[in-house]
N, C-alpha and C positions, 0 to 999 in steps of 0.2 A: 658696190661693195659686197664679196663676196661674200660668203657668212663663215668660211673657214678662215678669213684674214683676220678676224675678230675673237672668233670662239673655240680658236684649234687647240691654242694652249688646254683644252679642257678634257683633250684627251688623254691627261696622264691623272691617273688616276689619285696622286697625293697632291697635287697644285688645283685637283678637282673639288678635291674635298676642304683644304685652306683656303678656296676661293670664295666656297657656299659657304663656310664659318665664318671670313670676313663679312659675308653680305648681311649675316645672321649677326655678329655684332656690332658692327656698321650703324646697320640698323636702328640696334638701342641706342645704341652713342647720338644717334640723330634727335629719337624720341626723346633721351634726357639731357641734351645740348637744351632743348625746344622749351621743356618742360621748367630745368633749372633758371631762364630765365623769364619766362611766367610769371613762376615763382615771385622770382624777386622785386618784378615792377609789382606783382599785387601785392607784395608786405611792404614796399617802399615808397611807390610811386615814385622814382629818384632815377632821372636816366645816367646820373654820374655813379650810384650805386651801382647800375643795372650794368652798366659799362666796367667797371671797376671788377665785378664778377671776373672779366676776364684776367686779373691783376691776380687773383689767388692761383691761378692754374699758368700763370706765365711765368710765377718768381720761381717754384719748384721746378717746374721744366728747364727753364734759363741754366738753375745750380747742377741741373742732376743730365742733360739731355747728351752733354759731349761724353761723360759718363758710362751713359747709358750705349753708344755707338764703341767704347771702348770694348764695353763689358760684353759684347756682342759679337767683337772679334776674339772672342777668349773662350765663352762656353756654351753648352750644348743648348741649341736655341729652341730646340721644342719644348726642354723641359722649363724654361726660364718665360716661355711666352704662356704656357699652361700655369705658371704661377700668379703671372700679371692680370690673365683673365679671374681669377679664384681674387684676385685683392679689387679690382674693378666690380666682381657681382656683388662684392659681400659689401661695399661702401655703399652703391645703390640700393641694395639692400636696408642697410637702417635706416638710408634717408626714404625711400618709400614707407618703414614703420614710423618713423616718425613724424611725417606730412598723412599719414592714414588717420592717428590719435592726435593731428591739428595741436602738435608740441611742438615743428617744425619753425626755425627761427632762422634769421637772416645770415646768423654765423654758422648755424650747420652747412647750411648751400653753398656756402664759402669754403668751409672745413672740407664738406665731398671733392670742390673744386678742386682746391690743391692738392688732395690725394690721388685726383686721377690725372692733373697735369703731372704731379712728377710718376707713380706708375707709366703713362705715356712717354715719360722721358726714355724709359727705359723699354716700351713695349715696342713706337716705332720701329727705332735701329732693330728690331729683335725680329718684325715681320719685315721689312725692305730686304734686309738677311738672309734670310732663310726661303724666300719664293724662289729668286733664282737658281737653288739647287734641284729645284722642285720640278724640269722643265731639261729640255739638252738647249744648250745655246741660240740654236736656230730659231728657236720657238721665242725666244726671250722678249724681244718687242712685242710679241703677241699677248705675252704675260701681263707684261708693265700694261700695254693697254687698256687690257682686261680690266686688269686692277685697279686704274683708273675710271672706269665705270661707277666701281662700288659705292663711292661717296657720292657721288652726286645722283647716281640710281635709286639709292636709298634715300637720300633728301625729296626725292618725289614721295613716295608713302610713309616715309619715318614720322617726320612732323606731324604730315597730315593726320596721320592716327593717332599722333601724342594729340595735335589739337581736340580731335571729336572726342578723343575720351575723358579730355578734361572738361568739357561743356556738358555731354553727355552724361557721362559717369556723377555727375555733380548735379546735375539736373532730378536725377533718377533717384538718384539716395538722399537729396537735401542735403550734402556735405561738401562744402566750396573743395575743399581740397582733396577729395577723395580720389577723384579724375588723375590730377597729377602725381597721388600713389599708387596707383593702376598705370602709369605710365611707367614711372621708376623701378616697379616691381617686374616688367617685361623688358624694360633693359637689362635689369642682372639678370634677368635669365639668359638673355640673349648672349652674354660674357660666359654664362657658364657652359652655355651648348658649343660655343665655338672652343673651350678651355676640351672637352667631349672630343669637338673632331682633331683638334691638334692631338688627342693623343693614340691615336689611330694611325696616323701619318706615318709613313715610313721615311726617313731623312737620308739622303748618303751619307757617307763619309764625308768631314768639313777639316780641311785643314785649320787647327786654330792658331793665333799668334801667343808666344810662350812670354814667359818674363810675368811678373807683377808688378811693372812698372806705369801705374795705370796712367800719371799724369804726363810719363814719357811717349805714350800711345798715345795719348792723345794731340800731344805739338806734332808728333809726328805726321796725323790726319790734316793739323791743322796747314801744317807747312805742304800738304799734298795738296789739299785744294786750292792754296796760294797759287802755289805754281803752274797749275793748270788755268791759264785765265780764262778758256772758255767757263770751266767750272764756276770758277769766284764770280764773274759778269750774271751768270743764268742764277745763280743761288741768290746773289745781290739782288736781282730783277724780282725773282719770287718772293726776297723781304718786303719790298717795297710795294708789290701788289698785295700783299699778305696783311700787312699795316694799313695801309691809305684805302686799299678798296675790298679787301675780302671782309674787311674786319666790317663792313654795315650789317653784316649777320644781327651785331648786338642792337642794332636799332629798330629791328623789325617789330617787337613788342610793341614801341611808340607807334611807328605806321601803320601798325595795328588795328591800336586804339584811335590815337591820337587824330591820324592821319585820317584815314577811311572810316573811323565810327563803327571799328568790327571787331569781333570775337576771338574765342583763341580757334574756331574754325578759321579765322579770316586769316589768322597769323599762320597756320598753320599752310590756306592756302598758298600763302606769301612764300613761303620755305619752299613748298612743291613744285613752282612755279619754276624758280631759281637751276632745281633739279631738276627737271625736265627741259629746258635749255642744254645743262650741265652735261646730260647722259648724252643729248645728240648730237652735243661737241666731241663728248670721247670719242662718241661710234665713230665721227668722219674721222677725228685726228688720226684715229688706229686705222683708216683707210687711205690715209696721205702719208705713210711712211714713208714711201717711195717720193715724195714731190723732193726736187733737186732745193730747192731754196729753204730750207727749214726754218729759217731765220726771219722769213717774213710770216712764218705762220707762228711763232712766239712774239714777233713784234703787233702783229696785227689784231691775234687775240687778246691781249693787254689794254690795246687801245680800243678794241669794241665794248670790252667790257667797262672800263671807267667812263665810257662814251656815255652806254645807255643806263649805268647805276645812277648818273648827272641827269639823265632824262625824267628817272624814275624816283627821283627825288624833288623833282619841281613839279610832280600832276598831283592833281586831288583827284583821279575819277582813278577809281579802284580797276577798273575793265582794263584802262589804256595800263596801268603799272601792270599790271599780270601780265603783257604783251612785251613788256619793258627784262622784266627778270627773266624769261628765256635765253631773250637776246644776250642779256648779259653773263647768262651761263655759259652758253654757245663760246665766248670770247674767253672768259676764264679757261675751259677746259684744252681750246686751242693751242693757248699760252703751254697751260701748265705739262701736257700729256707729250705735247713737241720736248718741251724742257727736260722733264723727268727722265724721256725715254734716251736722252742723248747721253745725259749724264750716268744712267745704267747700263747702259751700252758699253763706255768708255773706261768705267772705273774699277779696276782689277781686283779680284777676289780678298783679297786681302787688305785693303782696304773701305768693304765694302761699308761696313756696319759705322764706322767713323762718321764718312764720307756721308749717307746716307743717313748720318746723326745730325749733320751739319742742316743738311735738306731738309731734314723733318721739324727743326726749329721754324722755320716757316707759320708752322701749323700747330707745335705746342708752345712757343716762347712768343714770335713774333705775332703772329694772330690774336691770340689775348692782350698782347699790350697795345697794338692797334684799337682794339676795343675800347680800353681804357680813355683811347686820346679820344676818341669818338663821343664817345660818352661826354666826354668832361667838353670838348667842343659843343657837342648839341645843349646840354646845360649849361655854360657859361652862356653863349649866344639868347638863349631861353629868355635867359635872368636879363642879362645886360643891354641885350640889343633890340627888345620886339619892338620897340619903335624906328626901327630902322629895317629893320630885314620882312618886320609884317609878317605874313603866315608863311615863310621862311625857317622865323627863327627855330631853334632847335632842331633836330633830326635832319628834318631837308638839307641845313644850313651845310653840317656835318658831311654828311655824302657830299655835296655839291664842291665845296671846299675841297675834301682832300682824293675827288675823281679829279679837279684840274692837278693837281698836285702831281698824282700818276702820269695823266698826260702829258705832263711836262717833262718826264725822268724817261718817260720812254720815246718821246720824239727825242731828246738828247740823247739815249743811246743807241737810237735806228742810226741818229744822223754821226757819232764817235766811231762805234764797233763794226766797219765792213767784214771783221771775222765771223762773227757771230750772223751778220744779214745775211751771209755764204755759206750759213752752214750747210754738208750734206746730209745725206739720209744715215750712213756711217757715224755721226759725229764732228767731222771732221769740217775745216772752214777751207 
């Protein structure tokens, strides 16, 4: 893998600098993903609570996300992404003072929730947007690649440092929650320095779409991604890995505790684990552009990944699971980086921000509600079944359950969709 197939896009100097601000807010968003559910298992002990967290940032995102991809085809997006980051630092913000003075209660962490799922509704569509201008055409899969790094490059050391400083920092000052406001208080920053390089940026010229007919723009989007079924097939695929298997995120507190007998270092190393799999999936996937069969590497990373989260859900030894969540990063990123990059490739300028609204519900709408069913799965099972399921019940149960579930919707559409097993490197089946 050459190191220019991966890192070229980097030499333009405004997609250089939105790239380092992603990485830099990425970042926090990791550390107070980490933190915010900490958080809630320590004031709750409640995995259906814990899980339901994701219920406050799914309902805003669901109302506001088509919305938000509308609004994205209409105005200037640097100035609209510099506002999203300034409402994102300053929510983190109170809630780091208010977990600092240990007045922090179970509905504020909920109340931040939903105000960054639905900001997100509208921040997504805003940066998927806006990179592509950032780059000349040729470069563009280089970009998407790229870009695809950040989240799960950052899941290596984001958590990791939310975990040591909520152990540490609480250790040092005698203040349980002090660690997790020293968390929260370096994610807003992290929002505002990236809010700093966006406006720096230099943007071309963006054609936008006219009219304020905003709920007209959006059937319009939605009748666009209808009819392309490669699109509807790969967006549908990514709900359902999104729901059934990405969504264990929310249970990694119990496997934490629960599971290994560990800390919020332990948790924390759980998350890094996941990320570092995650990064070395990107790195190959942006090095198989060229494989003629695209379709086996979105089917195959689906299936490794539900594979080994079912592995990783039935061990007690902490050593083998950390061996477990690479793997399963490796397959998610496979999946996802193949998928993303087809559908940016494909989708014309003018319907990007829609298009790419629809996409991003994956990850503001359909991820959280995943959580929730998670959740309420490993608690119901907890409650009702430990004489049946043994040290099963809950969390394990959960993963285990809804990774066959995935497995099952993806050997039925390897074995339906020959267009999509065919895809080229173009897009095209």
């Amino acid at each position: 893998m050459k190191r220019v197939e991966v890192f070229g896009a980097l030499r333009y100097r405004d997609y250089r600098l939105y790239w380092s601000g992603m990485v830099v807010s990425v970042s926090g968003l990791q550390m107070a993903l980490l933190t915010k559910g900490w958080l809630v298992w320590k004031l709750t002990g409640s995995e259906v609570i814990l899980g339901s967290l994701g219920l406050a940032e799914a309902i805003p995102a669901a109302v506001f996300t088509l919305f938000g991809g509308a609004i994205a085809d209409k105005v200037d997006l640097r100035r609209l992404l510099i506002l999203l980051q300034g409402v994102y630092a300053l929510t983190l913000f109170l809630l780091a003072v208010l977990t600092a003075m240990e007045l922090v209660q179970v509905w504020h962490v909920f109340v931040a929730a939903a105000v960054m799922g639905m900001t997100e509704a509208f921040d997504n569509p805003g940066r998927q947007a806006l990179f592509p201008h950032l780059v000349e055409r040729r470069d563009l899969m280089k970009a998407v690649s790229l870009n695809s790094t950040v989240w799960p490059g950052t899941r290596i050391f984001g958590p990791a440092v939310a975990g040591v400083l909520i152990d540490q920092v609480a250790s040092r000052t005698g203040a349980p929650f002090m660690g997790a406001a020293t968390a929260f208080f370096l994610a807003s920053l992290s929002f505002a320095l990236f809010g700093i390089f966006l406006s720096i940026i230099r943007v071309p010229h963006i054609e936008r779409t006219g009219g304020i007919n905003v709920l007209g723009d959006i059937g319009e989007g939605l009748r666009f991604v209808w009819g392309q079924r490669v699109f509807a097939f790969l967006i549908a695929m990514t709900f359902m890995g999104s729901f059934f298997v990405g969504s264990h995120v929310a249970l990694l507190p119990v496997f934490a505790t629960d599971v290994f007998s560990g800390d919020g270092t332990t948790l924390g190393a759980l998350y890094a684990a996941g990320g570092v799999g995650s990064l070395g999936g990107a790195l190959v996937a942006a090095s198989l552009t060229s494989v003629r069969r695209r379709g086996w590497l979105i089917f195959g990373g689906a299936l490794m990944q539900a594979t080994c989260l079912m592995i990783f859900a039935s061990l007690t030894s902490y050593t083998f699971a950390l061996l477990m969540l690479p793997l399963a990063g490796i397959g998610f990123s496979l999946f996802t980086v193949s998928s993303q990059s087809t559908i940016q490739f494909l989708v014309p300028d003018e319907f990007r921000g829609r298009v790419m609204a629809v996409w991003g519900m994956t990850y503001s709408t359909v991820m959280p509600l995943g959580r929730v069913q998670m959740g309420a799965v490993a608690g119901l099972s907890r409650l009702h079944l430990p004489g049946v399921l043994g040290r099963f019940a809950g969390a394990p149960t959960a993963v285990i359950a809804n990774g066959a579930v995935m497995l099952v919707f993806v050997l039925l559409g390897a074995a339906s969709n020959p267009r999509v097993r065919n895809l080229r490197p173009e897009g095209s089946g």
